[in-house]
C-alpha positions in Angstrom: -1.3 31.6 -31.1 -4.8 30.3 -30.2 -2.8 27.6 -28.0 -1.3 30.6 -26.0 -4.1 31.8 -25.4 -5.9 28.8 -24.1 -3.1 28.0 -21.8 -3.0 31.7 -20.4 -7.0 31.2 -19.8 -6.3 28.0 -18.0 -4.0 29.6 -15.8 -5.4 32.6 -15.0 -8.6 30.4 -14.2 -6.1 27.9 -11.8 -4.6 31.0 -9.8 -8.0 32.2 -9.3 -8.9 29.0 -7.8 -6.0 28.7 -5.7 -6.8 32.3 -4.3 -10.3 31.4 -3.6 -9.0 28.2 -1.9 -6.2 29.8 -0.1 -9.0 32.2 1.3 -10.9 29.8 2.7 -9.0 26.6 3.9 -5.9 28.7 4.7 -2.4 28.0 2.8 -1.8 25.3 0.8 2.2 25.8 0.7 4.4 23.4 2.4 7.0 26.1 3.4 6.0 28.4 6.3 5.6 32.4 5.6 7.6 33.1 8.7 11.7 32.8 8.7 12.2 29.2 10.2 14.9 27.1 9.4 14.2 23.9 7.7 15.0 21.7 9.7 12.1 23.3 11.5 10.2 22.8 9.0 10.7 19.1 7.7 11.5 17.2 10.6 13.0 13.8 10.6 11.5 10.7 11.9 13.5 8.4 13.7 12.9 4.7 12.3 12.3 2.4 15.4 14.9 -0.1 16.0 13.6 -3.2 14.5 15.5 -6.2 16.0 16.0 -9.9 14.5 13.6 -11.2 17.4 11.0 -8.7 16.7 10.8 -9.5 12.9 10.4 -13.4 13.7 7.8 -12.9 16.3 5.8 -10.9 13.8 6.4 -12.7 10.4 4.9 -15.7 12.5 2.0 -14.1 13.8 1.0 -12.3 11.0 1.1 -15.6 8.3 -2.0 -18.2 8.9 -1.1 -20.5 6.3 -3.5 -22.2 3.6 -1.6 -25.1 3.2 -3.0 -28.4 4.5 -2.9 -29.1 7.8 -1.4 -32.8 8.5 -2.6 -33.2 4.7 -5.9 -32.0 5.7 -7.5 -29.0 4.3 -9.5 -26.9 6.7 -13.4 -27.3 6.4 -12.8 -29.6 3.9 -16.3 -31.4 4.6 -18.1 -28.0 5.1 -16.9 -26.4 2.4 -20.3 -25.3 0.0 -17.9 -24.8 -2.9 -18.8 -28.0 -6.1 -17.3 -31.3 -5.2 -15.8 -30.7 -9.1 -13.7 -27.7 -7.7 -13.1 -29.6 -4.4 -11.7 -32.7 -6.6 -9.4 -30.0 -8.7 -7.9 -28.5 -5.2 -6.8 -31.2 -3.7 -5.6 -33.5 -6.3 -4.3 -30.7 -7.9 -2.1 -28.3 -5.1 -0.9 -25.5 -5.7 3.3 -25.7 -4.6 3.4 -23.1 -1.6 7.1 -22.0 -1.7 9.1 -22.2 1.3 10.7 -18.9 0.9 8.9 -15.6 1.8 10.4 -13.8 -1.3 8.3 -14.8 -3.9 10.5 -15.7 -7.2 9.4 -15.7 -11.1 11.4 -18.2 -13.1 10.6 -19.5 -17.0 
């Protein structure tokens, strides 16, 4: 019975907050107080008409590879990072996949 009561407290405390807020800011409810439809209401977007020559234009663009450069890392001999970890990189490169859609296999 004592958890009945806590919850009831809790609630009674919430409403009063939403009151007080409602007051203030104006209503927090999605749905308007006046009868319009819903279409009113939640209007669609239209999605914009992405063609094949606008993706290409943008996925190149948008990528600036890390990969070596006519097997040439960039800043290579400005780089401040240990000549240990410098070693490590480019002995040791990581395989950059040739597909976009990265894949996990074991």
């Amino acid at each position: 019975m004592n958890d009945i009561n806590k919850l009831t407290d809790i609630l009674n405390k919430s409403k009063a907050i939403m009151k007080k807020t409602e007051a203030e800011y104006g209503n927090t409810s999605n749905m308007s107080s006046n009868d319009g439809s819903q279409s009113q209401i939640y209007d669609e977007k239209e999605i914009p008409n992405l063609t094949e020559n606008f993706i290409n234009t943008r996925t190149k663009t948008s990528n600036r590879s890390v990969a070596p450069q006519g097997g040439q890392y960039r800043n290579l001999t400005n780089t401040k990072m240990p000549k240990v970890v410098v070693d490590a990189m480019v002995n040791n490169p990581i395989e950059i996949p040739e597909s976009p859609y990265p894949t996990f296999e074991l």
